[in-house]
C-alpha positions in Angstrom: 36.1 -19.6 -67.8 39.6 -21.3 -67.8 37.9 -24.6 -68.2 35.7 -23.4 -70.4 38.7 -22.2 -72.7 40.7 -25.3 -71.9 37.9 -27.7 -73.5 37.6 -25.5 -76.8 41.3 -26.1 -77.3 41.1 -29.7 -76.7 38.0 -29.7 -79.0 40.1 -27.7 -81.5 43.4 -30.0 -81.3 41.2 -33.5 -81.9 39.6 -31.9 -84.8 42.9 -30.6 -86.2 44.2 -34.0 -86.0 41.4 -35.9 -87.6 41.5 -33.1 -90.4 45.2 -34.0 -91.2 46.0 -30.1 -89.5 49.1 -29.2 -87.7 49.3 -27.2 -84.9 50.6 -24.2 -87.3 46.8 -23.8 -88.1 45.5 -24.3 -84.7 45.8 -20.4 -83.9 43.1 -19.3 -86.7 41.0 -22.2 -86.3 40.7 -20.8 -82.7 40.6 -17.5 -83.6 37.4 -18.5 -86.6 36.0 -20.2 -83.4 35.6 -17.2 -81.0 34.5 -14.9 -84.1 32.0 -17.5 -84.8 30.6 -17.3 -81.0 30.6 -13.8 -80.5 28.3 -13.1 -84.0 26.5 -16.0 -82.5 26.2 -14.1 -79.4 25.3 -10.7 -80.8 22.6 -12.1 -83.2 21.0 -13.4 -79.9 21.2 -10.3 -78.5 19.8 -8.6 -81.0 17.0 -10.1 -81.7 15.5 -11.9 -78.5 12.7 -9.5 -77.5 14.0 -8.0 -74.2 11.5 -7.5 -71.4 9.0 -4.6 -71.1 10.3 -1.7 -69.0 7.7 0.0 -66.7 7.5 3.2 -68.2 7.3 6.5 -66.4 4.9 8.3 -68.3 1.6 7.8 -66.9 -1.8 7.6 -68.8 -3.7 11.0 -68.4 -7.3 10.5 -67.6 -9.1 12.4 -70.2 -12.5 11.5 -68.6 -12.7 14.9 -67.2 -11.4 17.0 -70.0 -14.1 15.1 -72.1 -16.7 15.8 -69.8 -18.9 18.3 -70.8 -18.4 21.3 -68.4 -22.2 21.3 -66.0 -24.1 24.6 -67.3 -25.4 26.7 -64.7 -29.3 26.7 -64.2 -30.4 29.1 -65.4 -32.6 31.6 -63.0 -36.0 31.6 -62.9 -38.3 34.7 -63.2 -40.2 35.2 -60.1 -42.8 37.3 -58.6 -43.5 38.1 -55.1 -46.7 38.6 -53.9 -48.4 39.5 -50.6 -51.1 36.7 -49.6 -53.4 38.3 -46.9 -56.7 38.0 -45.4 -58.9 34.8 -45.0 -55.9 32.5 -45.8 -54.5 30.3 -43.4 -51.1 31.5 -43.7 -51.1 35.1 -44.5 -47.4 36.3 -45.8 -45.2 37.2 -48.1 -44.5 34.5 -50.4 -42.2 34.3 -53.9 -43.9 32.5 -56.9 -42.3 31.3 -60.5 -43.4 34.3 -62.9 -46.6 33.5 -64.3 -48.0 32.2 -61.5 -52.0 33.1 -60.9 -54.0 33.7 -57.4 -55.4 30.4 -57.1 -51.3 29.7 -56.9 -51.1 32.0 -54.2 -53.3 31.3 -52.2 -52.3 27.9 -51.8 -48.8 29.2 -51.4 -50.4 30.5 -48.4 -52.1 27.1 -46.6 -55.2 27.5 -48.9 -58.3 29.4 -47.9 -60.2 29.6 -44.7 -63.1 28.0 -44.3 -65.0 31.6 -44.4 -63.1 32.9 -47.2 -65.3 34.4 -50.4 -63.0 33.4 -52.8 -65.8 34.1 -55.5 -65.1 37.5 -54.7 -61.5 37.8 -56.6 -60.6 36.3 -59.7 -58.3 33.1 -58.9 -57.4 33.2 -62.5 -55.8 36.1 -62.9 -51.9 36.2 -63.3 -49.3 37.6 -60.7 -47.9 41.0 -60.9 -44.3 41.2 -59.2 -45.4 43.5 -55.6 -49.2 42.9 -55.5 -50.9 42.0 -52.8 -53.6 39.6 -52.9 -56.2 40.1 -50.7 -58.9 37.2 -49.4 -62.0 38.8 -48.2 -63.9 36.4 -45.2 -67.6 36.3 -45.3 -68.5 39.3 -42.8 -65.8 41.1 -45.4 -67.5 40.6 -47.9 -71.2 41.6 -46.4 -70.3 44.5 -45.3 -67.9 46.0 -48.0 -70.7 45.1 -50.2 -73.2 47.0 -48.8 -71.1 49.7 -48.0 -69.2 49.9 -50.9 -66.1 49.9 -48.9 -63.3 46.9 -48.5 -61.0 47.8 -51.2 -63.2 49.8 -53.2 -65.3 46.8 -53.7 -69.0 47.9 -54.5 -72.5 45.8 -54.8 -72.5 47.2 -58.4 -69.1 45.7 -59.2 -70.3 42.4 -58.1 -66.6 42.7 -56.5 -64.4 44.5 -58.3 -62.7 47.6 -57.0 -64.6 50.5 -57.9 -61.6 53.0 -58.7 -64.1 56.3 -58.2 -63.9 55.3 -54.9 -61.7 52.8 -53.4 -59.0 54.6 -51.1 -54.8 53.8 -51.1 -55.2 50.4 -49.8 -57.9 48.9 -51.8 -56.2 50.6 -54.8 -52.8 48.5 -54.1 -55.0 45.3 -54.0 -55.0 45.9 -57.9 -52.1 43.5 -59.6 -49.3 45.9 -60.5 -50.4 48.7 -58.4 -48.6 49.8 -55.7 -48.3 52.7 -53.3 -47.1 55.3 -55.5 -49.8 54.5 -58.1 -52.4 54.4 -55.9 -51.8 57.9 -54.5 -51.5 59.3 -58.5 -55.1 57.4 -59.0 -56.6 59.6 -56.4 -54.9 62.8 -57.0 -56.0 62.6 -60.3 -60.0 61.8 -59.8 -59.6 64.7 -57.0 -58.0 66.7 -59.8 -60.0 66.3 -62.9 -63.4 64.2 -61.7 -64.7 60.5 -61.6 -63.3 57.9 -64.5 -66.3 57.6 -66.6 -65.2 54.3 -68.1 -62.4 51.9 -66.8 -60.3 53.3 -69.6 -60.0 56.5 -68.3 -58.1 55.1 -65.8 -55.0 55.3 -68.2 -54.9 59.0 -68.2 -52.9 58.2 -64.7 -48.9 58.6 -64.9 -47.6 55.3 -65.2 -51.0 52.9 -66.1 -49.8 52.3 -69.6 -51.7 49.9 -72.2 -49.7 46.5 -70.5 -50.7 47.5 -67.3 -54.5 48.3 -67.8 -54.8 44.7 -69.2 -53.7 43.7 -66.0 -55.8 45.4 -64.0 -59.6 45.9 -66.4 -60.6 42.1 -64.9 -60.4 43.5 -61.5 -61.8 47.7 -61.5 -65.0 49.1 -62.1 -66.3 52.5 -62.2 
């Protein structure tokens, strides 16, 4: 720094005397000098771009907020159904609501090789408790000709005769279950046979929806 200071005098003295200046002046010229280098200095300062600076804030990743929030499947309806008889699985199985027996009973393994599947309607829908019952070929001949097997009778060509089918071959009915069954035959006890299938609706609880259920699968 002394040298530095030294040489900027020396400067300043030669140009003085070339200039025709005494040394009276030689105190400002130095003085214009240093002002001169120091505005120099600032301006440089001032405008050379300084460095980036790592900045603390750090960039929010708005991916998730963006993200559309994952809806929750939504439930689907289901019946369940009891799949009996000449099936190779028998059981209790839990179906997507309108489901119909054919569904069923492939629920179940499918039907045996001596299963009358002619005797029940495969395309009838599901009702939420039935059971569906698969007769097997000596079923089938001898509740025919007896009229027995779930109230099935030769006249029906299957169906369940509901003059005379007992509690179980009642509940084989889609929608019918214990309770309904027993109100079925305490009423034909009560006040005579069901002339028609109709008549069937003059039992507690078998209302219009439910007798369209069940008129594909009774007879009188």
């Amino acid at each position: 720094m002394a040298q530095a200071k030294m040489k900027l005098s020396s400067h300043i003295s030669e140009l003085c005397a070339r200039i025709g200046l005494g040394t009276t002046y030689r105190p400002l010229i130095v003085a214009i000098c240093v002002l001169c280098l120091i505005l120099c200095g600032v301006a440089l300062w001032r405008f050379i771009p300084s460095s980036p600076q790592t900045s603390d804030v750090y960039e929010l990743d708005h991916s998730a907020a963006t993200k559309p929030a994952t809806s929750q499947e939504e439930e689907v309806a289901t019946v369940v159904v009891d799949v009996t008889g000449a099936v190779c699985n028998p059981n209790i199985y839990e179906l997507h609501e309108g489901a119909r027996v054919f569904d069923a009973i492939a629920a179940a393994g499918g039907a045996r090789s001596d299963a009358v599947t002619s005797a029940i309607n495969l395309a009838r829908l599901l009702s939420d408790g039935e059971q569906i019952y698969v007769p097997s070929q000596e079923e089938f001949v001898n509740g025919a000709s007896l009229g027995v097997m779930g109230g099935m009778s030769s006249e029906g060509g299957g169906l369940v005769n509901i003059n005379t089918a007992d509690a179980s071959g009642l509940e084989t009915l889609p929608g019918i279950g214990e309770a309904t069954a027993k109100k079925i035959i305490a009423d034909r006890e009560a006040n005579g046979p069901f002339a028609s299938v109709e008549d069937i609706q003059r039992v507690t609880g078998i209302g219009e929806k439910k007798f369209e259920q069940i008129e594909g699968s009774i007879c009188v």
